[in-house]
C-alpha positions, 0 to 999 in steps of 0.5 A: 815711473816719472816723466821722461827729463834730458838729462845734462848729456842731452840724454832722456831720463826717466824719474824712478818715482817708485825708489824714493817713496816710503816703504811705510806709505807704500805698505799704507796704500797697500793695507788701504787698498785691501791689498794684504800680501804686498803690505805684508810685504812691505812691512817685512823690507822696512824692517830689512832696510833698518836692519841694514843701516843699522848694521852698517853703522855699528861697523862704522863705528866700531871701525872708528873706536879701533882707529882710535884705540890703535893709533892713540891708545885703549884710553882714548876709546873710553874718553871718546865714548865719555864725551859722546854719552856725556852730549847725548846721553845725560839728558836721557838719564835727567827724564829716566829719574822721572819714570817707573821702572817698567817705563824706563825698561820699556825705551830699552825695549824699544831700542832692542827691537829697532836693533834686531835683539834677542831679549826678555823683560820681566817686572817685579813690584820693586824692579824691572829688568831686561835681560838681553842673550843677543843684542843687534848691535854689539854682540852681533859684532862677535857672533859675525867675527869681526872682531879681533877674536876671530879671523871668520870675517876680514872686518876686525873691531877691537877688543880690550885688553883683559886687564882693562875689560875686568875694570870696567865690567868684571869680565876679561872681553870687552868690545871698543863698541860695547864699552858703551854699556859701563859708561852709559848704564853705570859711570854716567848713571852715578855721576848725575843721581840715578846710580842706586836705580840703574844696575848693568850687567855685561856678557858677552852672548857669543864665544870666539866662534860666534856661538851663543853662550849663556852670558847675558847683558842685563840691565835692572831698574828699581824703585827708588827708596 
């Protein structure tokens, strides 16, 4: 556990060593020490723990964009997710061009399967795509019901109205969280050169009662001409 220390009230304390090791070392030293059922084990909390911070991230931030889309209007969360992806994401775009197809389908991937999703990819001579029926992130949001679609969880993130959903992606229901999607897979793609490679498609994945519904999120990446 730790050597006993006093504590600033004169009272002993015991350092809880085993509470600030890493989970991935302690299945390490588990695997190491032939010891398969609590490496097993381990692997299984990792998971869980990064699961749980990602979760409470994506609520806090779907809290802030519904601040913001309340208190100063629906423009604003869509200028709000621009000058983030616009730091953020360009860069990744500039190595995208760079890459196959099936790599840059591959980073998605990746992505998905730190977020918990449910997807499938596919590869083509000219395309590869990743095709996405239950994303952790945004669409998780409304099969939990907190969004404003829903009153099954007292969390409710906001949703933009149908007129601005249909202009940004073709659908009447569009997520202040999911908003990302057009800006970071289409408008900023377009700006910087990548737009003839890098179709998005929204749904999604979940009606107002948290059931799956065939409306997938696709992306596509083609070869360029």
């Amino acid at each position: 556990m730790g050597e006993i220390k006093q504590g600033k009230e004169g009272k002993k304390m015991k350092e809880r060593r085993d509470l600030n090791k890493k989970v991935a070392d302690l299945a390490i030293e588990s695997l190491n020490a032939g010891n398969q059922k609590d490496a097993e084990k381990y692997i299984l909390q990792l998971e869980q723990e990064g699961y749980a911070i990602k979760d409470l991230l994506v609520d806090m931030v779907h809290g802030l964009l519904t601040y913001i889309g309340k208190t100063y209007g629906e423009e604003k969360v869509t200028e709000g997710w621009e000058y983030a992806a616009e730091q953020f994401w360009t860069p990744a775009i500039e190595q995208f061009k760079t890459m196959e197809p099936i790599e840059v389908i591959s980073a998605f991937a990746a992505f998905h399967r730190g977020l918990g999703s449910e997807f499938k990819v596919e590869e083509g001579e000219d395309k590869a795509t990743i095709t996405i029926s239950g994303c952790g992130s945004g669409a998780k949001l409304l099969k939990e019901g907190k969004c404003e679609n829903s009153d099954r969880h007292p969390i409710n993130g906001g949703i933009f109205s149908k007129e601005k959903s249909c202009k940004m992606c073709g659908k009447d229901m569009i997520t202040y969280y999911c908003v990302h999607g057009p800006v970071m897979y289409t408008q900023l793609p377009e700006k910087y050169g990548y737009g003839d490679q890098m179709k998005y498609e929204y749904g999604r994945q979940y009606d107002d009662d948290g059931n799956q519904v065939d409306e997938c999120c696709q992306l596509t990446i083609s070869k360029k001409q």
